[in-house]
N, C-alpha and C positions, 0 to 999 in steps of 0.2 A: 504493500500500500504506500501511494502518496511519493511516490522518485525518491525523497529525501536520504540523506546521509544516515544509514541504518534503515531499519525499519520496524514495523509491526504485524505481528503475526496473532492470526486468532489461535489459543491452544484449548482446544476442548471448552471447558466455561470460564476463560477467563483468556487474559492477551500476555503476547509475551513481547517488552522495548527491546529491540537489540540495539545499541549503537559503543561507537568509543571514548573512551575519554583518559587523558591522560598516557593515551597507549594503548589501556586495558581496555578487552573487549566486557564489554558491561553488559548482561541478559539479565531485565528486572519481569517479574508476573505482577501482572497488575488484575488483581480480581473485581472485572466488571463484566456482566452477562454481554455475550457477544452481540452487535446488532450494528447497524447502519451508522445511526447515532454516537455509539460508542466508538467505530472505526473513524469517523472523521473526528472526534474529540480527540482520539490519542496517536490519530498523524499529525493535527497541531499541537500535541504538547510536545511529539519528537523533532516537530520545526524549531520550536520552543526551547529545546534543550539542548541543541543542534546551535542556534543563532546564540544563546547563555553562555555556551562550552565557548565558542568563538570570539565571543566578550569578554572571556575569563570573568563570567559572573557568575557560574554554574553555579548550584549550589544544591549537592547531590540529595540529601536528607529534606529539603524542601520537596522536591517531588515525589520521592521515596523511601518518605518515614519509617523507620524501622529494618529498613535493608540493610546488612551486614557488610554489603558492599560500600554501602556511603562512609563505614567506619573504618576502610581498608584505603578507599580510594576520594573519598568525597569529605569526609571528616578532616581529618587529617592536615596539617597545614602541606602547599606544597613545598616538597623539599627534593635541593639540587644533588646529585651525586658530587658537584663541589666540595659544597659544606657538609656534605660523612666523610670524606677525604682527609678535612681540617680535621675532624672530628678524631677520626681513625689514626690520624699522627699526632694528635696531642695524647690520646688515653694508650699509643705505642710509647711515649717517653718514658713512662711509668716502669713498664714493664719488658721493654729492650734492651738488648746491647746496642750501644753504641752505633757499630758495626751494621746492625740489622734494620735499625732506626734510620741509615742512610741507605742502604738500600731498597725500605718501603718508601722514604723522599723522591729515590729516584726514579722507582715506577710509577710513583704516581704522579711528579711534575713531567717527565720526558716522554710516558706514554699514555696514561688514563688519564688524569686532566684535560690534556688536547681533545681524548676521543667521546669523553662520559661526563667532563665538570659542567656541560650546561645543559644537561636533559635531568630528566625527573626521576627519580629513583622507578616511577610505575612504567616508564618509556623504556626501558632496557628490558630486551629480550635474549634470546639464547640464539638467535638467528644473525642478529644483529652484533652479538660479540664474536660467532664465529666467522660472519664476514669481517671486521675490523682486526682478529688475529691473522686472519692472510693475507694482511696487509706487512705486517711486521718481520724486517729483515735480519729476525734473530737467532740465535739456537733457542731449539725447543727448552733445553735446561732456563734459558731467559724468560722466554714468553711465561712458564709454569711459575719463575718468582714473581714475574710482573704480575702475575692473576690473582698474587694471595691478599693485596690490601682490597682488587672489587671481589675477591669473594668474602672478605670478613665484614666488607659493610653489606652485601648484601643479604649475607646470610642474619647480620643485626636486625638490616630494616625488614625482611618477614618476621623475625621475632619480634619487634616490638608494634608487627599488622600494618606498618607502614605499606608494604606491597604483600599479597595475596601468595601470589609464588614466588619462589627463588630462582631464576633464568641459569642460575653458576650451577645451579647442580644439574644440568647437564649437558655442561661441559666438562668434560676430563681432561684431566693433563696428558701433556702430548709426552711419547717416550721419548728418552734422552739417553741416549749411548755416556756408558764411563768411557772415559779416555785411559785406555790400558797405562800401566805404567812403564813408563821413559828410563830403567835406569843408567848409571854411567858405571862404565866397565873401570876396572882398577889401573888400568894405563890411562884413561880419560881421567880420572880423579889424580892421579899422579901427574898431569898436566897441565889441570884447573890450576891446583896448587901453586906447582912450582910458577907461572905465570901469573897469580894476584899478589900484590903489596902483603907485608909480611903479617899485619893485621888483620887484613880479608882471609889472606890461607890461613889462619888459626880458626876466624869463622868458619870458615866452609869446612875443613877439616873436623871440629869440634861437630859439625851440623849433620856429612858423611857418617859419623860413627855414634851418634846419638840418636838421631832420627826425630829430632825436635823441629815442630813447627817454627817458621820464621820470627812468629808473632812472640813465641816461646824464649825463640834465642835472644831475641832485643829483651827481654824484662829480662833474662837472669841474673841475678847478682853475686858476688864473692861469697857470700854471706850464706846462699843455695849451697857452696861446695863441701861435702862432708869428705876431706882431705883422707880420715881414718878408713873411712867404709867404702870411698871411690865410687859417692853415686854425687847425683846433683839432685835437689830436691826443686822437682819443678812446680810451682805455686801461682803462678799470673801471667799474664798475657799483657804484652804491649800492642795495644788494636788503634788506631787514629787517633794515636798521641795521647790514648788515656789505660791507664792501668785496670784487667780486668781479672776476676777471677775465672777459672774453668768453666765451661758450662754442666760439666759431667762431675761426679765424685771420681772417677776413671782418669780423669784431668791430671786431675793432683797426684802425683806420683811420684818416686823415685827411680830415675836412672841411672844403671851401670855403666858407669865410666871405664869402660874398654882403655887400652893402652893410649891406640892413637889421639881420643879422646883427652888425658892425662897428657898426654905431650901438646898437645892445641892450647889447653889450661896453663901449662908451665911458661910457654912462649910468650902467654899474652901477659900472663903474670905481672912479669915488668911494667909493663906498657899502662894498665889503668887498673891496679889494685890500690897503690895510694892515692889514685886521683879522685876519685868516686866510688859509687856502689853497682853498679853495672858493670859489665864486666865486656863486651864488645863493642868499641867505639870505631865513628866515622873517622879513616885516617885523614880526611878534607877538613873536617871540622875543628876537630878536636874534640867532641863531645859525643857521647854516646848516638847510637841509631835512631832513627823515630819510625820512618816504616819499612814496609818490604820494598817500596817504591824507590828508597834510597838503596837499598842493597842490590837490588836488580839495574838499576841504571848506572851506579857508580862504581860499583865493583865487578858484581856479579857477571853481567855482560860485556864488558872489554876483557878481565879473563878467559872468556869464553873463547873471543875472538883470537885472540892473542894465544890464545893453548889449541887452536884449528880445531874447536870440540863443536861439533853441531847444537846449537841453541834448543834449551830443555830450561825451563824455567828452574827458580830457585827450589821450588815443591818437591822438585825430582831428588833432591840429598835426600828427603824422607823416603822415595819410595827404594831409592839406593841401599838405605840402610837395612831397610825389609827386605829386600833380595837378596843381599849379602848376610845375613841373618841366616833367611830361610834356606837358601842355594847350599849352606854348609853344614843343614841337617839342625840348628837350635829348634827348642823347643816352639812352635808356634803360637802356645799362650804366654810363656814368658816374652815372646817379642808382642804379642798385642799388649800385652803390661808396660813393657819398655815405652810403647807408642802413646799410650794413654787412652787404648779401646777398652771398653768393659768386658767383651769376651772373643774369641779369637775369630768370631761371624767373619768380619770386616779382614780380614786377616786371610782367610780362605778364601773368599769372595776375588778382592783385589790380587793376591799373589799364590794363589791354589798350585797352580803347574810348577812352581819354585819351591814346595815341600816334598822331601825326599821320603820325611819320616820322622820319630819324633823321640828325642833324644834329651832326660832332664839335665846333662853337663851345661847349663845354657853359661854362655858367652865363651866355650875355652875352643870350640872347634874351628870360628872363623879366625879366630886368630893364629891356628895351625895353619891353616889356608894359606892366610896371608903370611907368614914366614916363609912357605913352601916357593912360594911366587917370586924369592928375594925381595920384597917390599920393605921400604922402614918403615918405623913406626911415626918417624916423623918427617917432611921434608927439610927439616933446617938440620935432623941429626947428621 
């Protein structure tokens, strides 16, 4: 009936308005006995609501007292996926790292802002976000972090009836291939070395035979080295220049300080145990590191260069140290311990083809290895 934008349908004893608003398709029952009468009344009230919607004067619970929909979608103040955005990164300060709080800043100002800040929380659909992901020239591993700050607002505004359904849930994340691990064979590490300034080879030496995170090696301090027992007690994280604890109890842990290790520690020794409490310092600056940004630009990769070793970011010393581990038959839970995994899952997963078998002597067989090899234990010995 009547051309208009929606329409009206007789349903048995009573009518049914279809039209849209806000997005959502709206189907209200209006109980008035079917008739002539009745049919031209309620094609102008949908002219009516139709010319209202387009005035943004709608005003849903006026026509349709009692509908559950006017409380979803008509009640309701309108609100923009902007402001859940604001919303979603103020009540993240609370509750994030640092680290993680910049990276929901940066999916939501460089890709949902642009695509979502000026529609209505009711106007997002699951069609509409899977057209606007095939838009984006990213890895899937990206596009799945970018999706977590609109799936948390979305999933808020059906909870608190703001919108009727959730559009996020069905969409799934898209798979994302691991990147096998890169590691550096003991003539490439013998190379790294000998070609970085005398400072950096203690790092990366210290990094090869510990198997600590970047973030790990820039917080450690003197004060970590248990000199008697030859572990390091690893405690915090240096992440974008602020001091964190572990995310995991698995975190926190004590590492066996292998030889090569103990020779890395001795060398730097001199160099900033009187100076401060940090124990790896910038040899440009004079001052301790601050992120991995500076160890990969300023040391990391002109060694690289300069040693003819094909470029393998700095991550790879960890996955080094696991291979060399594993390859020489240690026990595979004492090296997820070493690493700071809670059980050796992550362990098998990542370096399964590099365990021969499992052997509790943990730490004395790579070191057989490597004497076998004629390797030192240190480049400067």
């Amino acid at each position: 009936m009547g051309g208009r934008q929606g329409s009206v349908r007789r349903r048995g004893n009573s009518y049914q308005v279809d039209f849209y608003y806000r997005g959502v398709r709206c189907r209200e029952t209006v109980r008035l006995r079917p008739s002539k009468a009745n049919d031209a009344f309620l094609d102008t009230k949908l002219g009516c609501i139709n010319y209202e919607i387009a005035a943004q004067t709608f005003n849903y619970s006026e026509h349709f007292p009692g509908s559950r929909r006017a409380i979803v979608v008509g009640a309701v103040p309108n609100k923009k996926l902007g402001g859940a955005f604001d919303g979603f990164l103020q009540a993240s300060r609370k509750s994030c790292e640092s680290s993680t709080l910049k990276g929901y800043r940066s999916a939501i100002e460089h890709h949902l802002r642009p695509a979502f800040g000026d529609k209505y929380l009711t106007e997002v659909t699951a069609e509409h976000v899977k057209s606007w992901l095939g838009t984006l020239a990213v890895s899937n591993k990206r596009i799945n972090n970018i999706l977590i700050p609109l799936r948390a607002v979305m999933a808020d505004a059906h909870s608190d009836g703001l919108i009727e359904r959730n559009p996020l849930i069905r969409i799934k994340n898209l798979s994302s291939r691991v990147e096998e691990p890169e590691p550096f064979s003991p003539d490439e590490m013998r190379a790294i070395l000998q070609a970085s300034e005398p400072q950096a080879a203690n790092l990366f030496q210290f990094a090869f035979w510990t198997g600590l995170r970047t973030s790990e090696l820039i917080a450690l301090e003197w004060q970590d080295i248990d000199w008697r027992k030859e572990v390091a007690r690893v405690r915090r994280a240096f992440v974008l220049r602020q001091t964190k604890v572990p995310k995991t109890a698995s975190g926190e842990r004590d590492v066996k300080l292998l030889p090569p290790a103990l020779s890395a520690l001795k060398a730097q020794k001199p160099l900033t145990y009187l100076a401060g409490h940090r124990i790896f310092w910038n040899p440009r600056t004079s001052l301790p590191w601050e992120t991995d940004a500076q160890i990969r630009k300023t040391a990391w990769t002109p060694a690289l260069k300069r040693a003819g070793v094909a470029y393998r970011n700095p991550y790879q010393t960890r996955h080094t140290y696991a291979s060399m581990m594993l390859s020489a038959g240690e026990n595979p839970m004492w090296v997820a311990k070493q690493m700071g995994h809670k059980d050796w899952g992550m362990i098998r997963k990542r370096y399964g083809r590099l365990i021969p078998e499992v052997d509790p002597s943990a730490g004395s067989k790579i070191m057989a290895v490597w004497s076998q090899n004629g390797h030192k234990v240190s480049p400067s010995d």
